[in-house]
PLY file of the C-alpha trace (Angstrom):
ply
format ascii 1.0
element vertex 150
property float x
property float y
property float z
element edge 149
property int vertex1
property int vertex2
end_header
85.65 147.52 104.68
87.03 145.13 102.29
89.04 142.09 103.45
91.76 140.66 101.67
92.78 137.65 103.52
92.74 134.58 102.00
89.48 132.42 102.26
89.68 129.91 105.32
91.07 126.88 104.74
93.05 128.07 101.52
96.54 127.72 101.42
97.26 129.49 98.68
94.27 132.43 98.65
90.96 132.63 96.86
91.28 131.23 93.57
87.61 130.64 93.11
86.30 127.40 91.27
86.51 129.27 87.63
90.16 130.33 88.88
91.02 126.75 89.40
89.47 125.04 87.02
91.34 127.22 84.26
94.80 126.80 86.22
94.28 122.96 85.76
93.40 122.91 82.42
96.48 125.42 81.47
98.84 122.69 83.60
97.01 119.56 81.97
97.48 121.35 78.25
100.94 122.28 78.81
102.02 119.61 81.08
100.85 116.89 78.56
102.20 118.44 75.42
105.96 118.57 77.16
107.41 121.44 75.51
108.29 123.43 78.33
110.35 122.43 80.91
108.21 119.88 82.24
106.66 117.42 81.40
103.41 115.19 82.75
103.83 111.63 82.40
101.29 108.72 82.30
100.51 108.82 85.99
100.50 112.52 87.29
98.45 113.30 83.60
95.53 111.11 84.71
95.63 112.55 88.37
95.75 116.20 87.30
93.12 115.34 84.62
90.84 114.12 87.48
91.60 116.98 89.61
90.72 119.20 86.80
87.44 117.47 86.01
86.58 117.67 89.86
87.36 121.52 89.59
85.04 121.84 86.10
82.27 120.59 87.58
82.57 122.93 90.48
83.13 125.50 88.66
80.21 125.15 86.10
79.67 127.50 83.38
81.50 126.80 80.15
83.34 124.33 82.01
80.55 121.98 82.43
80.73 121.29 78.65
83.68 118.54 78.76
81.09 116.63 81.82
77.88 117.08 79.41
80.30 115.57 76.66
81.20 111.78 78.78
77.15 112.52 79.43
76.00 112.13 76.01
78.88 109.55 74.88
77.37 107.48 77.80
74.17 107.84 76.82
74.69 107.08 73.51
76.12 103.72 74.59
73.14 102.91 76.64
74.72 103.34 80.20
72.25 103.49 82.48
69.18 102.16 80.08
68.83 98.53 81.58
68.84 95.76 79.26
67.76 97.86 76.06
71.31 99.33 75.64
73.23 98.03 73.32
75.55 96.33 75.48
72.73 95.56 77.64
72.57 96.62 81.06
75.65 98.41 82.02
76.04 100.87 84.76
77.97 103.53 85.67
79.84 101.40 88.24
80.78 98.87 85.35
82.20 102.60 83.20
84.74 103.49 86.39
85.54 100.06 86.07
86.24 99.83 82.70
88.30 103.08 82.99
90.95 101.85 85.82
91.62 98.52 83.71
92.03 100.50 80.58
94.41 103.01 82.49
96.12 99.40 83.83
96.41 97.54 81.27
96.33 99.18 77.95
99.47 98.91 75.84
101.11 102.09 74.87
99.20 104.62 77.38
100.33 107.97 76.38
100.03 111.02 78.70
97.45 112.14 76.64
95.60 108.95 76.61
95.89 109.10 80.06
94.70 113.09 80.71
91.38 111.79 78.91
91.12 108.61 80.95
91.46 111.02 83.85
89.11 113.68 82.75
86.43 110.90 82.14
86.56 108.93 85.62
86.71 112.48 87.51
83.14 113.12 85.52
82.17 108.99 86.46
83.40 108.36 89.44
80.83 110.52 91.30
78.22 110.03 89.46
78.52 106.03 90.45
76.83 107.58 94.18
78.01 108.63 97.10
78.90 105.65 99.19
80.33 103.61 96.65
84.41 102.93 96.15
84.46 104.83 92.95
83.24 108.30 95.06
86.51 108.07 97.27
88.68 109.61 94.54
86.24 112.31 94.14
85.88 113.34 97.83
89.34 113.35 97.74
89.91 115.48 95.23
87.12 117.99 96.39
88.82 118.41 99.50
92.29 118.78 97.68
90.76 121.49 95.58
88.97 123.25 99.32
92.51 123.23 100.75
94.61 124.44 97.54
91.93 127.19 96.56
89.08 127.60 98.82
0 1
1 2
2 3
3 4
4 5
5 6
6 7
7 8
8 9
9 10
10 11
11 12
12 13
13 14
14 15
15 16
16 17
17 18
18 19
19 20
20 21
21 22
22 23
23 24
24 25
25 26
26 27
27 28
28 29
29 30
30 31
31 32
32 33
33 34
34 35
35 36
36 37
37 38
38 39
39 40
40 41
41 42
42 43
43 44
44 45
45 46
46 47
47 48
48 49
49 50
50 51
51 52
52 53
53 54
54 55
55 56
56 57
57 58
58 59
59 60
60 61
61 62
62 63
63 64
64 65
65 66
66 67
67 68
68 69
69 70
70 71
71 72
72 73
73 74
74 75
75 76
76 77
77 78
78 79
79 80
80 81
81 82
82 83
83 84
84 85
85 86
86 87
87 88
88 89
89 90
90 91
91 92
92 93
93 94
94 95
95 96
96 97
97 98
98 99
99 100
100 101
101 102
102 103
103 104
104 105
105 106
106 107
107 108
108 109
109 110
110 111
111 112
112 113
113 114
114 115
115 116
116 117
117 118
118 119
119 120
120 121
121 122
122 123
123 124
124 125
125 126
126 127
127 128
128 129
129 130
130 131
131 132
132 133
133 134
134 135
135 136
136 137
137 138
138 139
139 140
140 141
141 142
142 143
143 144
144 145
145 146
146 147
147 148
148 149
């Protein structure tokens, strides 16, 4: 026999991580461009954007593109390659750094500006460890994702 109640834990039903994933990139699309009724700003842009990269990376299949993307512009920076990068040694922790003060103190940040700010820490943030400060955000929105969707 088939059951359809919802997953434990989610509020909302099953969505599955492909299910969510495409929700949150419909709402960061829409939401950003502003020509429905609503409209994301600076702030909840960069939040859903992080959400959404959370739920990509969960979700995996062509969703893990936008993640191998930050990868490879990282890489092509020298992140991670000790002193023979070009900007010498920089690592990842130094990147989610970089990210909050350019989300802080940029002039002009635009909710798109913002969305890809967001999208880029939520592929950064974990990747700095677990057990670091930049990981709380991440664990956060994992179990944000757990409740919403299962």
């Amino acid at each position: 026999m088939t059951s359809i109640a919802a997953p434990v834990g989610a509020i909302f039903g099953g969505f599955g991580a492909g299910g969510l994933a495409l929700a949150l990139a419909v709402l960061l699309v829409l939401g950003v461009r502003g020509k429905g009724k609503m409209k994301l700003t600076v702030s909840p842009a960069a939040y859903v954007a992080f959400v959404a990269a959370t739920a990509f990376s969960a979700a995996g299949q062509i969703w893990a593109n936008p993640e191998k993307i930050v990868g490879q512009g990282l890489m092509g920076l020298g992140v991670g390659q000790g002193s023979s990068g070009p900007f010498g040694d920089v690592k990842l922790g130094a990147v989610a750094l970089i990210l909050v003060i350019l989300f802080l103190f940029a002039p002009n940040v635009t909710p798109v500006f913002a969305a890809v700010l967001g999208l880029i820490a939520g592929f950064v943030f974990p990747a700095t460890g677990d057990g670091t400060v930049w990981a709380i955000p991440a664990e956060v929105a994992k179990s944000l994702l757990m409740t919403v969707g299962g």
